[in-house]
N, C-alpha and C positions, 0 to 999 in steps of 0.2 A: 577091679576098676579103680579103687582108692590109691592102691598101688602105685597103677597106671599114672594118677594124677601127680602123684607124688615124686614122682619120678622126673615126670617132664617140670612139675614144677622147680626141680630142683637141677635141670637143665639148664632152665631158662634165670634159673639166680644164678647159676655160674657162669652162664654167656653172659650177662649185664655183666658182672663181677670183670671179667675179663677184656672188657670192652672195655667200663672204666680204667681198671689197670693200666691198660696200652695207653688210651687216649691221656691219662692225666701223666703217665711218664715223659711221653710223645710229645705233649706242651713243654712240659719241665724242660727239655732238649730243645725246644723252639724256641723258648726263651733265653738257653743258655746263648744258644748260637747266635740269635739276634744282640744280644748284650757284648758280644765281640764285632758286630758290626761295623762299628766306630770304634779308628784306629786312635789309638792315643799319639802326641806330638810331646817327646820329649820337653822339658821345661828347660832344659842344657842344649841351647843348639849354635856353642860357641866350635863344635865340630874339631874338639881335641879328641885325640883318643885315650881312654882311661887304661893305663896300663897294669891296673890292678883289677878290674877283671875278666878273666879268663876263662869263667864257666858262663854261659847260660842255658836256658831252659825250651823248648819247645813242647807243648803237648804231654806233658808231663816226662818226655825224655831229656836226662842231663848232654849238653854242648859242650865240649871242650873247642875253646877259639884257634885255629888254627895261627901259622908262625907271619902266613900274608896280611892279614889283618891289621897287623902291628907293623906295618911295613914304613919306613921315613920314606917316603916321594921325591923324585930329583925333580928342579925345576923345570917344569914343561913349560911353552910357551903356544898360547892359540894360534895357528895361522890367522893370514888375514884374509878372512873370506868375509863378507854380508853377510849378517845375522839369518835372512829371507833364503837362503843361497844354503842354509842347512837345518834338515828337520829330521825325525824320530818317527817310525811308523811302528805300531805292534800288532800283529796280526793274530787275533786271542784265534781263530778258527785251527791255525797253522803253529801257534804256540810259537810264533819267532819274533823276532825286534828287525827292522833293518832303517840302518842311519843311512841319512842322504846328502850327498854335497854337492851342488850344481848338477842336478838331476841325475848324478853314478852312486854308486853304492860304496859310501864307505864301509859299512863293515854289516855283517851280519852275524845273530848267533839265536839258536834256541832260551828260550825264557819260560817260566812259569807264573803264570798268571793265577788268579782268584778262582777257588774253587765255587762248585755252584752255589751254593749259600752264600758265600763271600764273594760276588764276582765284581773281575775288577770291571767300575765305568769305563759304558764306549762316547766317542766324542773326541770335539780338537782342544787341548789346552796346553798351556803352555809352564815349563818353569818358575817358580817362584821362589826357591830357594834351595839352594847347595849347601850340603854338609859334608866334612872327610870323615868324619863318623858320631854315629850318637843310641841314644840307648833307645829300640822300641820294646815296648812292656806291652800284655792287655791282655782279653779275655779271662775268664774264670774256669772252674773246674778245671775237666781234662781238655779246655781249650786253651787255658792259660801260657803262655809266652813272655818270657823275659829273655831281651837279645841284647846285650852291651855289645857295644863299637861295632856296630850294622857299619858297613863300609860304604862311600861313595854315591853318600844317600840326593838323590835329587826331586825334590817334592814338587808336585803337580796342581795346577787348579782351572777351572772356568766358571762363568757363570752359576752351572747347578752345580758343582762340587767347591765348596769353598776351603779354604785350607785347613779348615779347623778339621776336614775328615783325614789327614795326613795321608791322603792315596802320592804314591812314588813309585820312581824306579830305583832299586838300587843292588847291591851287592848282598851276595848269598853263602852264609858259612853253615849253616844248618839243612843243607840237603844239597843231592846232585841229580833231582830229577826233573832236570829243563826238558823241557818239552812236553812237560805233562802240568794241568793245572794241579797248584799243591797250595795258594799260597790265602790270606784274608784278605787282597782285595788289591796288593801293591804287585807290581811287577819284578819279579825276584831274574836276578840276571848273574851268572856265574862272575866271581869277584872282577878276575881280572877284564872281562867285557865292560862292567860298569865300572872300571878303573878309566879305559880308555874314552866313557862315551861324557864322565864328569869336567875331563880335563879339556874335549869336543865342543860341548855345549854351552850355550850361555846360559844365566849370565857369564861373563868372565870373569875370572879368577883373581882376588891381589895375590901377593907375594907370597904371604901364608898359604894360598891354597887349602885352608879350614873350613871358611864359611862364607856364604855371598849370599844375599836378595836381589833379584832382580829390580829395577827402578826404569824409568822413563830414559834413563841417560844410558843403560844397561839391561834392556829386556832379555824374557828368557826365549829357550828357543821351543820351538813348535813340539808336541808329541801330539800322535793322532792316533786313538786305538779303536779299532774298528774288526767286527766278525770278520 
């Protein structure tokens, strides 16, 4: 009988044992992942590109930048369409982007959006600043991330997202799995799509083609992401 006791007592210290274990690891991982959350906004958003470097980091795998990245841009010039007259939809359900111009479809391509943890905001916001590239860093542990010359970066905001969360669309040198969510919260678009949709969208561009904020005299244009 003492046995017996002895036995399930020492069951039942191992089930609590085990419980603990998972449950305080289980945190330790909800907090890592909540601590990536919030994207960091480069302090450099003069939107050169640094051509000294060439590696960065994902997830703990090392990135070599590919040769497009470093690409000099010939000068494009915006048509002249109404700002109203062209807008941004991304369809997180369908995993795609499709840009509009006088209600036809200029372009469409698959995207990767915010994994569950990370998911990107739905809602309409617009534009607030373009960059031709800049460095995003963040997260810790095995979620840590460091990306120099992200390409074609064009930053979002409204109301309940204000820009200090750095949610965007931009170009993608560290995977090619569009159409599958992969990303912390921004909308990852294969380079040369987010080539075309910076040079699209407003604000407009000066000369340099570097960097731009939107303003009163120069608003951005619409993105609207929705299931």
């Amino acid at each position: 009988m003492h046995k017996d006791s002895g036995k399930n007592l020492l069951i039942v210290l191992s089930a609590v044992f085990v419980i603990l274990f998972v449950y305080i690891f289980a945190d330790r991982d909800r907090e890592e992942i909540r601590s990536v959350e919030q994207n960091i906004i480069s302090p450099d958003l003069s939107g050169n590109i640094d051509l000294n470097k060439k590696v960065g980091s994902w997830h703990g795998s090392r990135i070599d930048l590919p040769p497009n990245v470093f690409n000099v841009d010939d000068n494009k010039v915006l048509s002249v369409v109404p700002r109203e007259e062209r807008w941004v939809e991304v369809d997180l359900s369908e995993q795609k982007l499709t840009a509009w111009e006088n209600g036809e479809v200029f372009l469409e391509s698959l995207v990767s959006t915010g994994l569950p943890w990370w998911p990107t905001p739905q809602g309409e916001f617009v534009i607030w600043l373009k960059v031709r590239a800049t460095l995003m860093e963040g997260g810790e542990g095995r979620y840590y991330y460091n990306l120099p010359n992200v390409p074609y970066v064009m930053f979002i905001e409204n109301a309940e997202i204000p820009r200090s969360r750095g949610y965007g669309l931009h170009g993608t040198y560290w995977h090619n799995d569009f159409g599958t969510v992969h990303s912390h919260g921004c909308v990852n678009l294969p380079t040369e799509v987010a080539k075309e949709l910076y040079y699209w969208t407003y604000p407009m561009l000066s000369n340099d083609h570097r960097t731009v904020y939107s303003s009163n005299d120069n608003p951005g244009t619409k993105i609207v992401i929705h299931e």
